[in-house]
N, C-alpha and C positions, 0 to 999 in steps of 0.2 A: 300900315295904320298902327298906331300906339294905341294901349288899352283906353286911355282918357280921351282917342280920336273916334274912338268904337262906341267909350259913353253918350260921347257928345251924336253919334251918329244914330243911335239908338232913341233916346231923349227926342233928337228933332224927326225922326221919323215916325215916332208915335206922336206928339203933337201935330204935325200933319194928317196923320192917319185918325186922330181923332175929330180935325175940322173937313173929313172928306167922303165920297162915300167909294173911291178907286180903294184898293188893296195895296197899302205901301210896302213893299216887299227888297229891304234892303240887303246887297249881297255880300256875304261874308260872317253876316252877324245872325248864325242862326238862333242865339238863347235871345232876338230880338220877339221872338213868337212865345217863345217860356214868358218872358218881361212883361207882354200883354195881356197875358192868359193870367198869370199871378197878379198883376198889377186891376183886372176887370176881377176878378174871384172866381174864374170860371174853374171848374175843376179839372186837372191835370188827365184823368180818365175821359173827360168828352173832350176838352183840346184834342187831343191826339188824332183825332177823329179826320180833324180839319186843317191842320197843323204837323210837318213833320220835322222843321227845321231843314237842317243841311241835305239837300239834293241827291249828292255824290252818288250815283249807284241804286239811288231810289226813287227815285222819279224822273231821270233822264239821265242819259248821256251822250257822250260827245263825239262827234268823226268828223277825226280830222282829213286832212282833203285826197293823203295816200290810204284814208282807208280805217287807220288803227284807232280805235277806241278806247275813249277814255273815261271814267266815273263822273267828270267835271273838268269843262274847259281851262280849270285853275290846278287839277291833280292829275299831272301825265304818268302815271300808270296804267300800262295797255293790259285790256282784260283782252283783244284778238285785233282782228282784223274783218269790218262789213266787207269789203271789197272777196273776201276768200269764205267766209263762215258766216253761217246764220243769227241774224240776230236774237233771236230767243236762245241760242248755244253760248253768244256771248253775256248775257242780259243774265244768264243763270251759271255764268262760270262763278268758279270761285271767289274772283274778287268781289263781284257785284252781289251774293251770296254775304260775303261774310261782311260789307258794308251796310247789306241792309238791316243785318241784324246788331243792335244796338247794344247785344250779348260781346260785340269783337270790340269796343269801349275798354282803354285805359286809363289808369290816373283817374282826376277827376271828373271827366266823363265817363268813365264805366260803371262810377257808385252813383254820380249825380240822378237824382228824381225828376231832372228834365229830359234825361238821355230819350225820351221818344218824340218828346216835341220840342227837342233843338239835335242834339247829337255833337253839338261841335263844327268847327269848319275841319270837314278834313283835308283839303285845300293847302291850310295854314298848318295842318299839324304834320304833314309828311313834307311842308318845305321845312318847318323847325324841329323836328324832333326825326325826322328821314323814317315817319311810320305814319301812314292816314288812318291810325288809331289809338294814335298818343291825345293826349286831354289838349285842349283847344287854348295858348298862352293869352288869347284876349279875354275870354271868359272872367266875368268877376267874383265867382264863383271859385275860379282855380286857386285861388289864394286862399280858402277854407273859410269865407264866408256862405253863411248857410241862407240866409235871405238875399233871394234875388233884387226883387225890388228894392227894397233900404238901400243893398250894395251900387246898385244903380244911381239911385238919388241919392246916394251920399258921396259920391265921388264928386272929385273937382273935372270936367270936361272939360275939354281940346280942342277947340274949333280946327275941323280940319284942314287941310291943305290942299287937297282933292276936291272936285264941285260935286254937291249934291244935285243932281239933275231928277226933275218931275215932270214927265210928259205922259 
């Protein structure tokens, strides 16, 4: 997905989510939850509340079917093995530790004021920068604009290539 596929996906998932009352939760684009939260005026202290952005290590993970776990079906770095070790040993190793803490933020995810209700995909940032704590390249934010929303509606969108599916 290109940044301008991410606008556009972002844009049409909050206009649905605004004519609905399901939870549109689209994957990859975690500063989609900062966009709503800044876009309604809620404040960034009670979002967080409700709101965490990116998953990775923070509210699930992944096993796969030998066993090894991973922070997100999209970032294969194994924090162990269910099949051999406990889940709360893995869930509290290291990796998953320093994912949830929004302190292991580079670039411009680790100064950005959305790092707790988005974080970034880190998904996307340890296949492009080979570290799940480098700053997130679709983020429109990472280009040193400081308003979210504006940067959003001010971009030219990309209709994607990929289907948006709603079920």
């Amino acid at each position: 997905m290109t940044p301008k596929e991410a606008v556009y996906v972002v844009r049409r998932a909050a206009e649905l989510q605004g004519r609905s009352n399901l939870v549109i939760a689209p994957i990859g684009v975690p500063w989609y939850y900062a966009y709503l939260a800044s876009k309604s005026g809620l404040p960034l202290g009670v979002s967080r509340y409700f709101v965490y952005g990116c998953a990775a290590g923070r509210g699930m993970f992944y096993i796969k079917p030998d066993g090894e776990v991973w922070p997100c079906p999209f970032l294969p770095v194994s924090a162990g093995n269910a099949a051999r070790e406990p889940a709360s040993r893995i869930w509290n190793s290291p990796l998953f530790r320093s994912l949830r803490s929004r302190d292991s933020l580079q670039g411009a995810c680790g100064s950005c004021r959305f790092k707790e209700v988005c974080g970034g995909c880190r998904a996307r940032t340890y296949i492009r920068h080979d570290s799940p704590y480098a700053e997130d390249p679709l983020c429109p934010l990472s280009n040193g604009a400081e308003d979210l929303v504006r940067a959003v509606e001010a971009a030219e969108p990309t209709p994607c290539t990929a289907p948006i599916v709603i079920g």
